[in-house]
NUDO-605303 format. One line per field, with one value per residue (C-alpha): residue number from 1; x, y, z. Coordinates in steps of 0.1 Angstrom, whole numbers. Example, Ala and Ser with C-alpha at 12.3 -4.5 7.8 and 13.67 -1.06 7.14 Angstrom:
<sekes>
seq [1,2]
u [123,137]
v [-45,-11]
w [78,71]
</sekes>
This chain:
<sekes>
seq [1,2,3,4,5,6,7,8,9,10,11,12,13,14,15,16,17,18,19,20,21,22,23,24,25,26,27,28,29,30,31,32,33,34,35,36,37,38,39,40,41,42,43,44,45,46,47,48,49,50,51,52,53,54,55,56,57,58,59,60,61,62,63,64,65,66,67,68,69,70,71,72,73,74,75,76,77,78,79,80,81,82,83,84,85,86,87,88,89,90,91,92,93,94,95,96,97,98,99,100,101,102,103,104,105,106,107,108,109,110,111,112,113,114,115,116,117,118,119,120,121,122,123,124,125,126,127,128,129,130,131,132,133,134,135,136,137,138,139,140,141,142,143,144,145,146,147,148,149,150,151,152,153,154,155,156,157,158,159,160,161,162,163,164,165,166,167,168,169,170,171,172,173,174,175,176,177,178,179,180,181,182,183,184,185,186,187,188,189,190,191,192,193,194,195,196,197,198,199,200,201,202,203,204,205,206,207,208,209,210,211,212,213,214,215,216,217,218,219,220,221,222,223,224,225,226,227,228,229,230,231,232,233,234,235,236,237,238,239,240,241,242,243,244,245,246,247,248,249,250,251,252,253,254,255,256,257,258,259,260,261,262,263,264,265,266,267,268,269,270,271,272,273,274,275,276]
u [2663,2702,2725,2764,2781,2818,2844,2879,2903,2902,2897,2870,2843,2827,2822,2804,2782,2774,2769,2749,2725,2717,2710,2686,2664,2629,2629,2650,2678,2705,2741,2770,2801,2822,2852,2861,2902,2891,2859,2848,2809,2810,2825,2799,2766,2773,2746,2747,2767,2740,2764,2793,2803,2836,2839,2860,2866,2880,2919,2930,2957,2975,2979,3013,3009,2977,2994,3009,3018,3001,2999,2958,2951,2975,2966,2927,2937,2941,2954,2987,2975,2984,3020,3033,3071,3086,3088,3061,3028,3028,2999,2994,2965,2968,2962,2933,2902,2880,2868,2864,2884,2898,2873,2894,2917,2916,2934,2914,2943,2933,2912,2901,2908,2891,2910,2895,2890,2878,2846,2809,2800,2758,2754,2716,2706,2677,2663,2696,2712,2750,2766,2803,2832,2866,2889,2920,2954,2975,2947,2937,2910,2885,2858,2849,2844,2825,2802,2795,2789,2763,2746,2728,2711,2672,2645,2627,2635,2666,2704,2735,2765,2796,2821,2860,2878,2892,2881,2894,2880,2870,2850,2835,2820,2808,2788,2775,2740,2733,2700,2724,2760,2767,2808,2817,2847,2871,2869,2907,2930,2941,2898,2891,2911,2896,2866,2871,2882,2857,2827,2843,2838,2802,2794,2809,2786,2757,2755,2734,2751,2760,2782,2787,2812,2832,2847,2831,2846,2878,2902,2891,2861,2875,2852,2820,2832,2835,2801,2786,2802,2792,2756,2761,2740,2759,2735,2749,2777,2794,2815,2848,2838,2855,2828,2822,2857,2858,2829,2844,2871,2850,2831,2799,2776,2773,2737,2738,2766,2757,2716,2714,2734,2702,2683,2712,2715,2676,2679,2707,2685,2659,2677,2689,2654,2644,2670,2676]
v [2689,2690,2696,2689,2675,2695,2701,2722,2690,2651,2629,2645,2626,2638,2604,2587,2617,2616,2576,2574,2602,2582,2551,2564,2585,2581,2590,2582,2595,2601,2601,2620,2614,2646,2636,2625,2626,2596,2587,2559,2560,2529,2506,2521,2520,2491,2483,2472,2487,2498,2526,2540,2565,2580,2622,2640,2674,2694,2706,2724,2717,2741,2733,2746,2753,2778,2793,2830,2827,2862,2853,2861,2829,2831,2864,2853,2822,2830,2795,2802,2765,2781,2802,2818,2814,2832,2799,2776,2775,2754,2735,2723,2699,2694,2736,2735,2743,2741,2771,2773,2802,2788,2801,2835,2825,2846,2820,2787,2773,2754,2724,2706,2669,2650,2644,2617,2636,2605,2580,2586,2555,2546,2518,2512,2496,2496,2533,2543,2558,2565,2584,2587,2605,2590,2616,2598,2594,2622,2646,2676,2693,2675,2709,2698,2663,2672,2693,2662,2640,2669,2667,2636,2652,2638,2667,2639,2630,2639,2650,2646,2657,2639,2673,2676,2684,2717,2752,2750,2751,2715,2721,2750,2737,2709,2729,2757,2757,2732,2739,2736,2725,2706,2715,2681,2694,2681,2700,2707,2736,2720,2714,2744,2767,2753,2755,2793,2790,2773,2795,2823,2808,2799,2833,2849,2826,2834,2793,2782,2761,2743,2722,2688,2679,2644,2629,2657,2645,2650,2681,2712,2738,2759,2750,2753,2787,2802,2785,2802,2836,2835,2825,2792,2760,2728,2704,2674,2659,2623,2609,2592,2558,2530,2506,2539,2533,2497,2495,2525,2498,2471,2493,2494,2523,2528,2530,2493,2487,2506,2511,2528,2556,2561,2584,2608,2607,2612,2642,2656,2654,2669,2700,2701,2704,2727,2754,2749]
w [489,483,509,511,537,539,557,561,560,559,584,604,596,566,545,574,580,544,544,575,561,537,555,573,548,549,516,483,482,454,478,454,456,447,464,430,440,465,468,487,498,475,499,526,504,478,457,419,391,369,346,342,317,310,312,287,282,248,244,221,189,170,135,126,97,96,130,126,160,167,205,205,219,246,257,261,284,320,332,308,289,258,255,221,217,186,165,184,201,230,251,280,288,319,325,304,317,286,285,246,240,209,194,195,164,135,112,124,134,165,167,196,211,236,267,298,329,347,352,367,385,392,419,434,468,474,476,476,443,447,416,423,402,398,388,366,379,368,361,385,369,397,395,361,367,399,378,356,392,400,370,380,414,413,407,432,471,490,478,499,481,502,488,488,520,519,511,472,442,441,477,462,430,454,476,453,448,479,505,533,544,570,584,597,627,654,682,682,673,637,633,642,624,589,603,604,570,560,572,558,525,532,545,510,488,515,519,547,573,612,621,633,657,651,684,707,736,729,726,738,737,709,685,708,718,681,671,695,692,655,662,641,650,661,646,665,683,681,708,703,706,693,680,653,640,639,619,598,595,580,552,578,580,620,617,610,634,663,659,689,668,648,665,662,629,624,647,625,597,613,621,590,577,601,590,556]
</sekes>
């Protein structure tokens, strides 16, 4: 089963959602960090290092000399990497999207180069496996990377994808192809209006989802009111309670902090089950 754990900005509560899901599987489970612009399920799950690999993708060069500058190449890229001035070709890596369309050159005159998008990180505890993405400082092509992270989802046992806040492209290519998304929400006016935003995008890609509500006692009914409106299930709810954020605080999962906080999370992923 794969499911992603979303939602439409940071700091709701998505990581520990993610985290404590994991903890508590009865199964094993592979937890993937797609957050790859921050990720830090590491300091939650630990384990042992057992791989890391760097993640590359190709850019292209323009050999001068072979280049007519006939402006084909520019044409076919729709990320404007490549522009065709009268006297030079310029490139810019950091607009590539590798898409291979250098390929389009009827004089051969562009080559390819490796450029670093970032790191995939393995680390095991116990029947834990977390694979997490580390997108390189100055880079912003995180979708690609977070395809690479989502390369490594088991055939075998559970998934749980902790994706990219926001409704972007990184979010997207984080929760395409999932079982079921979990929306992770404040019940407040800023929560919920990227929640709308966020099932809106769900609903386009015909994505299967509920939400969870973070810190449900707080704010107002907003969010409860268009959940129910829209038909869609609130899988759970977890109070504002301090001892949650103070073991946030120390890199503990609150199923090990607070066991009495287990149940819920077993509930949640039994409700998951039952309507993925």
């Amino acid at each position: 089963m794969l499911i992603a754990i979303a939602s439409g900005k940071g700091g709701t509560g998505k990581t520990t959602v993610a985290c404590n899901l994991a903890r508590i599987a009865k199964t094993p489970v592979t937890l993937l960090d797609c957050d790859v612009e921050e990720p830090n399920d590491a300091f939650f799950i630990g384990g042992d290092l057992i791989d890391q690999t760097d993640v590359s993708i190709e850019t292209p060069s323009v050999n001068d000399q072979l280049c007519t500058k006939c402006g084909v190449c520019s044409d076919f890229c729709k990320y404007n990497a490549i522009i065709t001035l009268p006297k030079k070709v310029i490139v810019y890596d950091e607009m590539c999207h590798s898409c291979g369309g250098w390929i389009v050159c009827p004089h051969d005159a562009i080559t390819t180069n490796p450029k670093k998008l970032g790191e995939i990180s393995i680390f095991r505890n116990g029947e834990t496996t977390l694979v997490q993405g580390q997108l390189k400082i100055g880079n912003v092509m995180s979708p690609q990377l977070i395809s690479s992270v989502k390369k490594h989802i088991s055939v075998n046992g559970l998934n749980i994808i902790d994706a990219p806040p926001g409704n972007t492209c990184p979010a997207i290519e984080a929760v395409d192809g999932v079982d079921y998304v979990v929306l992770v929400t404040e019940p407040t006016p800023f929560g919920l209006h990227d929640l709308k935003l966020s099932v809106a995008l769900l609903e386009r890609r015909a994505l299967r989802f509920g939400v969870m509500i973070n810190r449900s006692d707080i704010g107002d009914d907003g969010v409860e009111k268009f959940c129910d409106a829209k038909g869609i299930p609130i899988l759970a709810r977890i109070p504002n309670d301090m001892r949650i954020a103070r073991a946030y605080s120390m890199g503990d999962t609150v199923v090990q902090s607070i066991p009495e906080y287990a149940d819920l999370f077993r509930q949640l992923m039994s409700r998951i089950e039952g309507n993925a």
